[in-house]
N, C-alpha and C positions, 0 to 999 in steps of 0.2 A: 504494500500500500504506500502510497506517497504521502510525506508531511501532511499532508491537509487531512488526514483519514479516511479520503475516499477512494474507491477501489474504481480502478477507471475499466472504462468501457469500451467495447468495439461497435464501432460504429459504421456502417456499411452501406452505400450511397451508388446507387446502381440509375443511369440517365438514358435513355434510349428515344429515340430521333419515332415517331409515332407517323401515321396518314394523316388524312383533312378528318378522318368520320370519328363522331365521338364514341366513345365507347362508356357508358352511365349501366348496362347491364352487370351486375357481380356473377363471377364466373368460376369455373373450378380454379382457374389459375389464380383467378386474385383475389378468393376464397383463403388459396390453400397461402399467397404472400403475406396476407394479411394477419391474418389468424392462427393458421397450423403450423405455420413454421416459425412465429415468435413465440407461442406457446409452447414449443417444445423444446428453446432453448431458453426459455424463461424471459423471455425480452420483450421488446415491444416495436411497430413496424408501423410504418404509416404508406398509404401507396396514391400516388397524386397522377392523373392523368390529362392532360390538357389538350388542346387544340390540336398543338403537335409536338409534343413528349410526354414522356411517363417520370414519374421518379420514385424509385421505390426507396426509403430508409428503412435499416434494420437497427436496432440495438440491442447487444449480448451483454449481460452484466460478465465481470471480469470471470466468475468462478464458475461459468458455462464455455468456457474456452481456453486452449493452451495457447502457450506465448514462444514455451519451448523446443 
């Protein structure tokens, strides 16, 4: 842990170039970004889709993942 007592995090930030056509329907894929896979590493995800890109964020607290 660092001086500050917090145990830092990984943070995971994935941008991808998207069409013109919105996509507002939840899908298995963005069921499973949002939900199943930060629940399963205990984290939390946020998934934004715009006009024309995506951006998915993930966040792992430090003791759901190695360093080494």
């Amino acid at each position: 842990e660092p001086e500050s007592g917090i145990s830092p995090s990984l943070l995971l930030t994935w941008t991808e170039a998207v069409g013109d056509a919105p996509r507002n329907e939840k899908r298995f894929g963005s069921v499973a970004l949002e939900r199943v896979v930060p629940m399963s590493l205990n984290g939390s995800a946020t998934l934004e889709i715009g006009k024309d890109r995506m951006e998915y964020r993930l966040t792992v607290p430090h003791g759901n993942f190695e360093t080494d």
